[in-house]
C-alpha positions in Angstrom: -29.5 1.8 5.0 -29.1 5.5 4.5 -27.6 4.8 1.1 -30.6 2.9 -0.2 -33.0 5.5 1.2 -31.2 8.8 0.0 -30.8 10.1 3.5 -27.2 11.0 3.2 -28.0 14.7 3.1 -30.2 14.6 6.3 -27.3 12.7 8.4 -24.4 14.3 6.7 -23.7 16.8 9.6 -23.7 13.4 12.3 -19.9 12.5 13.4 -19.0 9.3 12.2 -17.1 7.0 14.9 -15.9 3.9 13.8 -15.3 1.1 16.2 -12.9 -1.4 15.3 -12.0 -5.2 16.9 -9.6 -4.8 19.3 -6.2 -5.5 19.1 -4.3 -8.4 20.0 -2.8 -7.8 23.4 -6.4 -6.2 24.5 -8.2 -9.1 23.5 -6.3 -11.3 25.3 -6.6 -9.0 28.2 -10.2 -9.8 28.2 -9.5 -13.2 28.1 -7.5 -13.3 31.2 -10.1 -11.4 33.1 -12.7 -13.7 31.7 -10.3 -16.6 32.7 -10.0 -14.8 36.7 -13.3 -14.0 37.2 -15.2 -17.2 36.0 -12.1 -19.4 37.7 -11.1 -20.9 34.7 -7.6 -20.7 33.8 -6.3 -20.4 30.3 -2.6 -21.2 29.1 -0.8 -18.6 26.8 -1.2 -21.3 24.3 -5.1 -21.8 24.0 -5.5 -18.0 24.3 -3.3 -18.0 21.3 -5.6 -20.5 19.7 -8.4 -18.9 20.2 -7.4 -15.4 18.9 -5.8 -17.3 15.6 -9.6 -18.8 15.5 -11.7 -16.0 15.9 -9.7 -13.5 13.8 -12.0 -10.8 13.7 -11.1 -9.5 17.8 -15.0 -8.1 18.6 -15.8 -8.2 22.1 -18.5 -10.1 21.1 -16.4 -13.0 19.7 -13.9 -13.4 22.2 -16.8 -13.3 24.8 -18.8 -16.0 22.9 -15.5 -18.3 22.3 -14.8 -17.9 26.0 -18.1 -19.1 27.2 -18.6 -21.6 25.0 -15.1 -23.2 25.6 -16.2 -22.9 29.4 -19.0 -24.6 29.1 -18.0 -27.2 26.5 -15.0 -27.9 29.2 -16.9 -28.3 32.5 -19.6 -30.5 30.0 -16.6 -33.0 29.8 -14.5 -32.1 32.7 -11.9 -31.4 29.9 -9.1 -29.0 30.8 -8.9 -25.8 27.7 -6.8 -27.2 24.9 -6.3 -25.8 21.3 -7.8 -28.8 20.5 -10.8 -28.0 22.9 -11.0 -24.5 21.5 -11.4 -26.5 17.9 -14.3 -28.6 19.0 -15.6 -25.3 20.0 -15.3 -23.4 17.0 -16.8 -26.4 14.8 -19.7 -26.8 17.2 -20.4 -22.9 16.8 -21.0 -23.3 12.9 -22.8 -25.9 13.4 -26.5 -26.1 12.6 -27.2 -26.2 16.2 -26.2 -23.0 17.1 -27.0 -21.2 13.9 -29.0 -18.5 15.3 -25.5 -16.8 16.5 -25.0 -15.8 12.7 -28.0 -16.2 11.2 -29.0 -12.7 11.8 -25.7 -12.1 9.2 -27.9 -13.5 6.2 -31.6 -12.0 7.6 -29.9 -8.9 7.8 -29.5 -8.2 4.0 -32.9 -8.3 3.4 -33.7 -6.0 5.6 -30.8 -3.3 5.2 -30.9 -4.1 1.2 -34.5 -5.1 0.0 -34.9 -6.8 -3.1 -33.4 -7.3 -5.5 -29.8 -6.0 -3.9 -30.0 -8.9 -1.0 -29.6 -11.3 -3.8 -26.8 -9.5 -5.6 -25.0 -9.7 -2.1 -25.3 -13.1 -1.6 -23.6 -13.8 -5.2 -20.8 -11.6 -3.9 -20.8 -13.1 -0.4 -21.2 -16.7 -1.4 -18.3 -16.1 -4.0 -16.1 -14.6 -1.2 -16.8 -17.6 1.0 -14.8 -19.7 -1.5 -11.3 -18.7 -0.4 -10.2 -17.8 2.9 -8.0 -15.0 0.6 -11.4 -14.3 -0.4 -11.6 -13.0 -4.2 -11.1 -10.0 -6.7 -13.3 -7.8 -7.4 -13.5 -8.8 -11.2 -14.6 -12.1 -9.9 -17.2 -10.5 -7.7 -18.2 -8.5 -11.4 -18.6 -11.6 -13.2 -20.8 -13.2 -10.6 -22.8 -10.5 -11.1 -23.0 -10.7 -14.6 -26.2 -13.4 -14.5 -27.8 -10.8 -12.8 -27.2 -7.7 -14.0 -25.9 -7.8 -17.8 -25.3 -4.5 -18.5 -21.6 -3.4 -17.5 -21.7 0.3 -16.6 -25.2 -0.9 -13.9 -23.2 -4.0 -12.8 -20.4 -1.9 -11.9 -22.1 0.7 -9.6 -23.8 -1.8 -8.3 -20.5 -3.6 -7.1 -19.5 -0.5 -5.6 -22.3 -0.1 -4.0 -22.9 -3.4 -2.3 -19.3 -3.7 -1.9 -19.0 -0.4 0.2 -22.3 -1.6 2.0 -20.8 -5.1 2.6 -17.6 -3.3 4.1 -19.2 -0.6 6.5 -21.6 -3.2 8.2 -18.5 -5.7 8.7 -19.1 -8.3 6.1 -16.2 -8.3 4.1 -12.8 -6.3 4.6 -10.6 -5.5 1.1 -7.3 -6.8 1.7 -4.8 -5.8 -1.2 -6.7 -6.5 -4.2 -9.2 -9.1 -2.7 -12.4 -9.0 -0.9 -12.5 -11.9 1.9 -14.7 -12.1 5.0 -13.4 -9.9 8.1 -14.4 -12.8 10.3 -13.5 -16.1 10.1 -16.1 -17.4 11.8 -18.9 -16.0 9.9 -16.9 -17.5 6.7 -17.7 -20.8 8.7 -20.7 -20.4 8.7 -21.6 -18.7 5.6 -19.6 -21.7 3.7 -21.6 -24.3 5.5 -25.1 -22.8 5.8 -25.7 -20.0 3.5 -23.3 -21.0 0.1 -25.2 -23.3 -1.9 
C-alpha cells in the first residue's frame, strides 16, 4: 500500500520487523498445548499430518486446523486420524467455509486498486496451477494480454511480484513463484482460478 501511494519516503525511518511462520518443532508445540488444554490428544503421526497439510506454520493456521479437526471429531465421535485431518483440510476449501480465505482475493482490490488487482490475479491464478508454482517468464507472458508493451510489463511484474511476496501470497522458491500456503492454493485453485 505504501508502494502504490508513494509514501515510501514518509515511512522510510520506521523499523521493519518481519514475522515469519513458525518452525516445525514450535508449531507442534502449540499443537500439544492445544491438544492438553482442550483434552484432546493427538498422536505424533496426525500432528505430522497436519503440519505436512498446512505448510505455511502461522499461528493462525495451526490454530484453525486444530479446531476444526476438534470439532469435526467430537461431530462424529471419530478419534484424530491423518485421514480425519484430510476430511478437514477438504472441508476448509470448501465453499462452505470460504470466508476463512476469501479476504485473500477482497484484499487485492483494496491494497492494489484497479487495474493492478487484475494483473495479480493473472499471476496468482497462473501460480495456482502447480504446487512448484511457475517462473517468472510465465508470470510475464500472462501478463502479456494485458500489458503489451515489454519494458511496462516487466516493472509491473516486479512490482506486483514484490507486493505479492511482502503480504504473504506467494514465496520465490529457486527460480519459481508458488503459493507460501498450501491452503490458500486450495482454495485459490477451487474458488478464485477460473
Amino acid at each position: 500500500m505504501a508502494a502504490r501511494l508513494n509514501l515510501g519516503d514518509t515511512i522510510n525511518d520506521l523499523y521493519v520487523l518481519r514475522l515469519g511462520p513458525f518452525d516445525r518443532t514450535t508449531a507442534d508445540r502449540l499443537l500439544l498445548e492445544l491438544s492438553a488444554t482442550y483434552s484432546f490428544p493427538l498422536a505424533e503421526k496426525v500432528r505430522a499430518h497436519l503440519l505436512d497439510r498446512i505448510g505455511w506454520l502461522v499461528p493462525y493456521y495451526v490454530q484453525l486446523l486444530f479446531r476444526e479437526l476438534r470439532a469435526h471429531c467430537i461431530e462424529r465421535e471419530a478419534t484424530p486420524t491423518p485421514g480425519e485431518a484430510d476430511d478437514v483440510f477438504e472441508d476448509l476449501v470448501s465453499p462452505a467455509k470460504k470466508s476463512y480465505f476469501d479476504y485473500w482475493r477482497q484484499r487485492l482490490n483494496e491494497e492494489l486498486g484497479k487495474p493492478d488487482a487484475g494483473h495479480a490475479l493473472v499471476l496468482l491464478n497462473a501460480a495456482a496451477q502447480d504446487p512448484k508454482g511457475t517462473s517468472a517468464s510465465t508470470l510475464s507472458q500472462g501478463l502479456a494480454e494485458h500489458i503489451q508493451e515489454p519494458a511496462r510489463r516487466g516493472e509491473s511484474l516486479r512490482y506486483l511480484l514484490d507486493v505479492l511476496e511482502g503480504d504473504g501470497y506467494l514465496v520465490q522458491d529457486g527460480d519459481r513463484y508458488r503459493f507460501r500456503s498450501p491452503l490458500l492454493r486450495e482454495f485459490w485453485l477451487r474458488r478464485i482460478v477460473p
